[in-house]
N, C-alpha and C positions, 0 to 999 in steps of 0.2 A: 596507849597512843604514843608517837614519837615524838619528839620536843621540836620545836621548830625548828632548831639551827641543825638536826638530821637532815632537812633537805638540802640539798645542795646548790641551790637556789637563793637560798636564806644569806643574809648580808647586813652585818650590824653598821649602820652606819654611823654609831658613837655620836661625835659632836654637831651630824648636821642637824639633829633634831635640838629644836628648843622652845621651848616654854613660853607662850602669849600671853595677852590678858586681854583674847578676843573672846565674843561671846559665840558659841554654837550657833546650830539653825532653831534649837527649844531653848534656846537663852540662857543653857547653864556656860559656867565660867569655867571656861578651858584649862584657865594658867591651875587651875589646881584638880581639877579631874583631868585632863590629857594632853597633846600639846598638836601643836597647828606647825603645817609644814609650810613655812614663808609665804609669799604672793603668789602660789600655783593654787595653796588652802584656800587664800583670798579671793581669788580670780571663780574656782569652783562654787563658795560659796555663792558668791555676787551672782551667778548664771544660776543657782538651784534659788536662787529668789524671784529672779528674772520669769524663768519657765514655769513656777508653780501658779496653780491657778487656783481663783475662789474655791473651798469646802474640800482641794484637793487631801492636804493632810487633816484629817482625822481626829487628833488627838491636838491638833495644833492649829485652828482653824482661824487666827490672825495671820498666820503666816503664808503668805501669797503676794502678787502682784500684778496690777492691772494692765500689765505687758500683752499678756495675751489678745488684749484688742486691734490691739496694731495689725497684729498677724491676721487674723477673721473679718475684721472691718475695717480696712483702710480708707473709708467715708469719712471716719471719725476725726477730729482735731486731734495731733499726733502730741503738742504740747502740753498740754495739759497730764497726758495719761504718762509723758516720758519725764516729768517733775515729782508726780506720784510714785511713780518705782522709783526713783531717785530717793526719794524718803526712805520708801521699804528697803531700798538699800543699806540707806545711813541707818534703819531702827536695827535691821538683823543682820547684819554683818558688820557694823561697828568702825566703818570708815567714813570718811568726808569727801564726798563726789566733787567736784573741780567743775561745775552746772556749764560754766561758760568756755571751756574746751570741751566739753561732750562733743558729739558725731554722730545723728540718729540718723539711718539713711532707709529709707522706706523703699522697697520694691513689690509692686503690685502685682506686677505682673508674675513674682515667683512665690509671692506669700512669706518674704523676707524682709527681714529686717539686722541689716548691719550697726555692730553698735563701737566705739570708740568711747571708754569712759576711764578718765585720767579720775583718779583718786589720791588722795593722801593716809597714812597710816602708820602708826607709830610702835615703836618697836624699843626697848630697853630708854625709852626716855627720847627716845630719838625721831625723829619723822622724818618720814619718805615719799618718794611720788612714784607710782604704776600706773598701767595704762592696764586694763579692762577690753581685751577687744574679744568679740565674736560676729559670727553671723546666723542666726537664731531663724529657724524656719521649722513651715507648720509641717 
């Protein structure tokens, strides 16, 4: 087989990679098995919490979030379920949600739900503030 920098595609990007001390989505510790690519790692993470639903992963079967009700039952009291993920945020993805600038904005009519979530996140000793935004549909 060819070694990867044969493609010509292939691009070492040297120092924009670095070293976290976040936890994966199975809770192993990155900073010394692999490294996390800034607030876009973040950002991904934060949505593969979002979308996953009860019993989805297998092998990891705390790992979900009670998001998905919003989207199927918008009946439901939307506070309660958008405090809950906010945890499952802070448990597996290892930052601190900013609760009272969130932006939860419900649409019933398309089975969406747009989300704005400012976080905090620290990085070589230092903290940071990102914003979290998507629009999440069934």
């Amino acid at each position: 087989m060819l070694p990867l920098s044969a493609n010509s595609d292939f691009q070492n990007h040297g120092d924009l990679y670095k070293p976290t001390n976040y936890l994966d989505i199975n809770g192993d510790d990155l900073y010394h098995t692999s490294v996390v690519y800034g607030t876009d790692a973040l950002d991904q993470a934060i949505e593969a919490v979002i979308v996953t639903e009860p019993w989805e992963r297998l092998f990891n079967i705390d790992f979900w979030s009670p998001f998905y009700r919003l989207l199927f039952n918008q009946e439901q009291e939307a506070e309660p379920i958008v405090q809950d993920t906010f945890d499952m945020i802070e448990k597996w993805v290892g930052v601190s949600v900013i609760r009272n600038e969130a932006d939860i904005s419900v649409n019933g009519s398309e089975h969406s739900v747009s989300l704005t979530i400012p976080y905090y996140y620290t990085d070589n000793g230092k903290t940071y503030k990102h914003i979290f935004s998507r629009v999440i549909s069934k």
